[in-house]
C-alpha positions in Angstrom: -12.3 15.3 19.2 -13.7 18.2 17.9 -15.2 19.6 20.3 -16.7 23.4 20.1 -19.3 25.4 22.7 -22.3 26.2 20.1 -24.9 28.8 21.5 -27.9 28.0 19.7 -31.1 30.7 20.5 -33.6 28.3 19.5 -33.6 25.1 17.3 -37.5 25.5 15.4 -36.7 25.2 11.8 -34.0 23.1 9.9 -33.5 23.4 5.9 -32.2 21.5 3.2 -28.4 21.9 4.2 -29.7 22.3 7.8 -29.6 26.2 8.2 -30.1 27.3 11.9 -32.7 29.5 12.8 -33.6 31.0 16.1 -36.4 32.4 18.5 -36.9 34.6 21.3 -35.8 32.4 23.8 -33.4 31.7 26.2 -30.2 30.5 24.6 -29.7 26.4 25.1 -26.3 25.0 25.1 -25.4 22.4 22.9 -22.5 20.1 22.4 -21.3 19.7 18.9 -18.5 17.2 18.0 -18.4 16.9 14.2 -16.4 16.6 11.7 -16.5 17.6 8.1 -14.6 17.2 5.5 -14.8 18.3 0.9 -13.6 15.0 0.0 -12.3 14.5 -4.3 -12.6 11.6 -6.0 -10.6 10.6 -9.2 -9.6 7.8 -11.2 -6.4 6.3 -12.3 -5.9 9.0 -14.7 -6.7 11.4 -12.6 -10.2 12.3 -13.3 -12.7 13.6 -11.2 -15.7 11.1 -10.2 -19.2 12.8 -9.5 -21.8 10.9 -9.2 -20.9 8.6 -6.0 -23.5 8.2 -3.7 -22.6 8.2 0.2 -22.7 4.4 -0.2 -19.7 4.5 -1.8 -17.6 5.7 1.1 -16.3 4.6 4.3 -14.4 6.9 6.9 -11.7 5.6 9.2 -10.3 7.8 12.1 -7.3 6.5 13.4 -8.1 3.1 11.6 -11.4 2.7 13.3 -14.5 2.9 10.7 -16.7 6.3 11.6 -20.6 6.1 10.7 -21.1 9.2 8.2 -24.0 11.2 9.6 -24.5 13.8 6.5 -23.3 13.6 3.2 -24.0 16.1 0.4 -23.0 15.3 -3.2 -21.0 17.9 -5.5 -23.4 19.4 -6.8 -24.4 20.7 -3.5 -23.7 24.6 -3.1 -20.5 26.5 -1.2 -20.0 29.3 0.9 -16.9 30.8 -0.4 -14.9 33.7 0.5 -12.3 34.8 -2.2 -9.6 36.8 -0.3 -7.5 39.2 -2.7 -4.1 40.7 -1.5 -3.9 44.5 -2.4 -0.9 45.4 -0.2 2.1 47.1 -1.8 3.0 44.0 -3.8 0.5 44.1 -6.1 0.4 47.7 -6.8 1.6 46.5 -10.3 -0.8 44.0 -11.9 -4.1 44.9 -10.1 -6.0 44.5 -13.4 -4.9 41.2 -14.3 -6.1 40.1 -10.8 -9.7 42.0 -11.0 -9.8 40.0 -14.7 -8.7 36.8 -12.8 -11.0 36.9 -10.0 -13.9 37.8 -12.3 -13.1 34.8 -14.4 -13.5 32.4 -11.1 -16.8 34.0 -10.2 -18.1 33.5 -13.5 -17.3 29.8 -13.0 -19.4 28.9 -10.0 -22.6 28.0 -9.8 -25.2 30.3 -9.4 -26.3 29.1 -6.0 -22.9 29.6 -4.4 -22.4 32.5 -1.9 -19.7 34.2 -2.2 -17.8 36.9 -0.1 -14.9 39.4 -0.8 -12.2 40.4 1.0 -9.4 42.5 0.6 -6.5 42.6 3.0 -3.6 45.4 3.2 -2.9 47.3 6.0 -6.5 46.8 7.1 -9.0 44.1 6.1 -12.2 45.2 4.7 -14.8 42.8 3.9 -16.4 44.4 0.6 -19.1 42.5 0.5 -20.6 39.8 2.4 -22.3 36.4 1.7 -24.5 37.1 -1.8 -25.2 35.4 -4.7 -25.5 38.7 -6.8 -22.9 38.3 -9.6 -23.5 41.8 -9.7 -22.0 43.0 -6.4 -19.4 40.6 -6.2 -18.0 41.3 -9.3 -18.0 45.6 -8.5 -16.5 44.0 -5.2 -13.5 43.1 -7.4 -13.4 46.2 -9.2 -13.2 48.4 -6.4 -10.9 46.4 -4.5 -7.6 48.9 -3.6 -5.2 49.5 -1.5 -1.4 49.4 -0.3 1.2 49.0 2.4 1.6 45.7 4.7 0.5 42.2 4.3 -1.8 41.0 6.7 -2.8 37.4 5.4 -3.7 35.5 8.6 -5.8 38.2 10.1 -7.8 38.2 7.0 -7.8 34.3 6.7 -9.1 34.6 10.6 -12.0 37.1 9.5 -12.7 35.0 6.3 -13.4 32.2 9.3 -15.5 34.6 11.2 -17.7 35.3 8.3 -18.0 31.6 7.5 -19.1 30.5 10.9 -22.5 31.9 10.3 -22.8 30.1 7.7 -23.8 27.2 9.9 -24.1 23.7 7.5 -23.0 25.1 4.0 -20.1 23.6 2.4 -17.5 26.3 3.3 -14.2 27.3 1.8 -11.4 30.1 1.1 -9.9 30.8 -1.9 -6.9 33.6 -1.3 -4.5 35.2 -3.4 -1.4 36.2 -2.3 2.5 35.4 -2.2 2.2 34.3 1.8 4.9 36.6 3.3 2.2 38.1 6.3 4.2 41.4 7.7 3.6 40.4 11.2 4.6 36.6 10.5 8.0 37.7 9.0 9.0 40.2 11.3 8.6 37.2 13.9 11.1 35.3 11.5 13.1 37.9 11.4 13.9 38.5 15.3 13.7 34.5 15.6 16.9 34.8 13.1 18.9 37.7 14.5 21.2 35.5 16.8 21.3 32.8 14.4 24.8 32.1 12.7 24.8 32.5 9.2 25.7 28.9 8.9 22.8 27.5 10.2 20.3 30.3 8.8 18.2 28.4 5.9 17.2 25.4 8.6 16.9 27.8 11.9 13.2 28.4 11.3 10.5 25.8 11.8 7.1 27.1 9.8 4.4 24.9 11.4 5.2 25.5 15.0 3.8 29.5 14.2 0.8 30.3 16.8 -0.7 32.3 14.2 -0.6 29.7 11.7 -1.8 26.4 14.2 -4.5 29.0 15.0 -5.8 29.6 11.8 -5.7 25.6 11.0 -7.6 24.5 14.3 -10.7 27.0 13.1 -10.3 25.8 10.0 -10.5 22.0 11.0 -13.7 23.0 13.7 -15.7 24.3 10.5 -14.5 22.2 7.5 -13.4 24.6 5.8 -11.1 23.6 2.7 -8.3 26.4 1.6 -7.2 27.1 -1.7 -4.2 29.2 -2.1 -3.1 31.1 -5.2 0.8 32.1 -4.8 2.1 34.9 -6.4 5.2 35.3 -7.8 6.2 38.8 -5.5 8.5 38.9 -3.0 10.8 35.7 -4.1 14.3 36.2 -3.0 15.7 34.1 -5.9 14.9 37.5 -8.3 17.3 39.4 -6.2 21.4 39.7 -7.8 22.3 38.8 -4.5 19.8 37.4 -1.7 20.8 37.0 1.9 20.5 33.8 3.3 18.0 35.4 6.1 16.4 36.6 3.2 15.6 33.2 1.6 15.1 31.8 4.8 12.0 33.8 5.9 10.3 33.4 1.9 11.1 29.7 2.3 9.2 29.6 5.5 6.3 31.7 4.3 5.9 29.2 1.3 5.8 25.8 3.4 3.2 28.0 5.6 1.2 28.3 2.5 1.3 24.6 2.0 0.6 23.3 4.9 -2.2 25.2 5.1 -3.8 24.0 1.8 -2.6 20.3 2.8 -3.8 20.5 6.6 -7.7 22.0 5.5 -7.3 19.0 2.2 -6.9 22.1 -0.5 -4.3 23.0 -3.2 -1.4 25.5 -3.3 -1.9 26.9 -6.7 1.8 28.7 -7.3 1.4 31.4 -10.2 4.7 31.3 -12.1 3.5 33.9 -14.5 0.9 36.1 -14.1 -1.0 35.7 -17.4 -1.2 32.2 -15.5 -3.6 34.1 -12.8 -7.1 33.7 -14.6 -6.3 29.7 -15.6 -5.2 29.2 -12.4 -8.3 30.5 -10.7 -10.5 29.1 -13.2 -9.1 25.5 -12.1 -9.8 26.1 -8.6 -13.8 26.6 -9.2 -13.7 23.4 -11.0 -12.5 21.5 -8.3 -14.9 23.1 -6.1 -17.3 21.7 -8.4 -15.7 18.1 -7.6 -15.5 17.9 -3.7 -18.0 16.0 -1.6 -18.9 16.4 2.0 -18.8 14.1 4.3 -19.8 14.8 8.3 -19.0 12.0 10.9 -19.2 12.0 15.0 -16.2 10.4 16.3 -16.1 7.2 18.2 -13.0 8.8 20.1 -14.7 11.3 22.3 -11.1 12.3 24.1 -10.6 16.2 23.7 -6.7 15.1 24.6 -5.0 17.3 21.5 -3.5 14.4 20.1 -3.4 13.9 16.0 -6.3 11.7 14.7 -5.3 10.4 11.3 -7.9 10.8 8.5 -9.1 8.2 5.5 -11.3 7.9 3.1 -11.7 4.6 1.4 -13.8 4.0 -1.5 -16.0 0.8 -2.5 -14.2 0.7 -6.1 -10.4 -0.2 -5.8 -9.4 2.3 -9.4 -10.9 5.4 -7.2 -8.9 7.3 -4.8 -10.0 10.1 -2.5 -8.3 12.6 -1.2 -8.8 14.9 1.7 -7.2 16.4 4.5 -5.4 14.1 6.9 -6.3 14.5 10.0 -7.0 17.0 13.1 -5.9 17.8 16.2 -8.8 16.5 19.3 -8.8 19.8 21.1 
């Protein structure tokens, strides 16, 4: 089960998307076990459906049918923080990205909040939750920097600024090719004593701490993870690549999707960068798709094991699709 130790001040006033608000009080404790997740919805040909009503779905965890306590429909606003990679790697195309990223805020609806970040060898959050178009978008323009990647430290701040966002529909849209500094260094040392045979199938990508860390916040808040790949740092562009060399990209890729597939998002790869603005134009409208759907599980055991995940709809041409499951910690 989900299970997370929420300090609430005072519990007075509750809005439409149940917004917390508090008092000068003494703090109360509450349990929370909830989960949430942005459910799509498309037909055989692969077209979205938005106009179900919570009727229209039944959740089963581990096979057992879940009672759906909250549902909001698509139309419903996000809370979304678009992460944008200015470390060395991108030193070369930072127009085309600004151009991009303006093209995906111009995209949303005017009731979502967004956030920016920018992530180098520091993370800076340039601005926080608004719905100003106007200070998002000089967000982007200023956005600058250079030297190491540090992806998961800005994906762990991103989740830091979406917990006080309380019961808004939350998710992260980042840009970047997935090789963290810190995270491939690790891959490295892991690979120094490996033989050269066995090199491309040493390294195991979803057993990283940082990564598993990163995915259990994510699961606790229901936050869904879009990322946009770019195509720096691939190996395969070299004359001659080392096999350590492809090893460690390979890894960083397969940590990029299992992080879209484990928060029930899409790994967006950009093959070429004039690619970058469709790309991230495609991503807002499946924002514009997703449902949310909040259940308390009948399985109150906080015993780490996987709970399975599914989403079944009353009409046998639909099919949703979210994430898969969580771990009960």
């Amino acid at each position: 089960m989900l299970t997370r130790r929420i300090i609430v001040s005072f519990l007075l006033s509750l809005s439409l998307f149940g917004t917390l608000y508090s008092q000068d009080e003494d703090p109360v404790r509450v349990d929370s076990s909830i989960v949430r997740l942005n459910v799509g919805v498309v037909d055989g040909r692969g077209r979205p459906i938005i106009d179900l009503d919570k009727s229209k779905f039944t959740v089963y965890e581990d096979g057992v049918k879940q009672e759906i306590t909250r549902f909001a429909p698509s139309t419903a606003p996000f809370s979304v923080v678009m992460i944008l990679d200015m470390s060395g790697s991108t030193l070369g195309f930072r127009q085309v990205i600004r151009l991009s990223a303006a093209r995906f805020i111009d995209a949303l609806m005017p009731e979502d909040r967004v956030a920016v970040i920018e992530f180098y060898d520091k993370i800076n959050v340039l601005n926080d939750f608004t719905t100003d178009r106007r200070t998002i978008l000089n967000s982007i323009q200023v956005a600058n920097g250079r030297g190491k990647t540090q992806l998961y430290k800005a994906l762990d701040q991103s989740l830091d600024r979406l917990s006080k966002e309380n019961t808004r529909r939350k998710a992260i849209v980042v840009l970047t090719d997935g090789v963290d500094t810190a995270v491939r260094d690790k891959d490295r040392n892991d690979l120094e004593r490996v033989p050269d045979a066995n090199i491309l199938s040493a390294l195991r990508p979803s057993e990283n701490d940082t990564l598993r860390r990163i995915l259990d916040r994510s699961d606790a808040q229901g936050v869904t993870i879009f990322p946009l790949a770019l195509p720096t740092g691939d190996p395969a562009k070299l004359a001659d690549p080392t096999p350590r060399q492809i090893a460690m990209y390979n890894a960083a890729r397969t940590r990029l999707q299992l992080v879209a597939d484990r928060t029930g998002g899409t790994l967006n790869a950009i093959k070429n960068l004039e690619d970058m603005g469709l790309l991230y134009g495609r991503v807002a409208a499946e924002l514009r798709t997703l449902y949310t759907i909040e259940y308390s599980p009948t399985n109150e055991k906080s015993d780490g094991k996987w709970r399975t995940i599914r989403i079944a709809v009353n009409d046998i041409n639909l099919i949703a699709r979210t994430r898969q499951g969580y771990f009960a910690k």
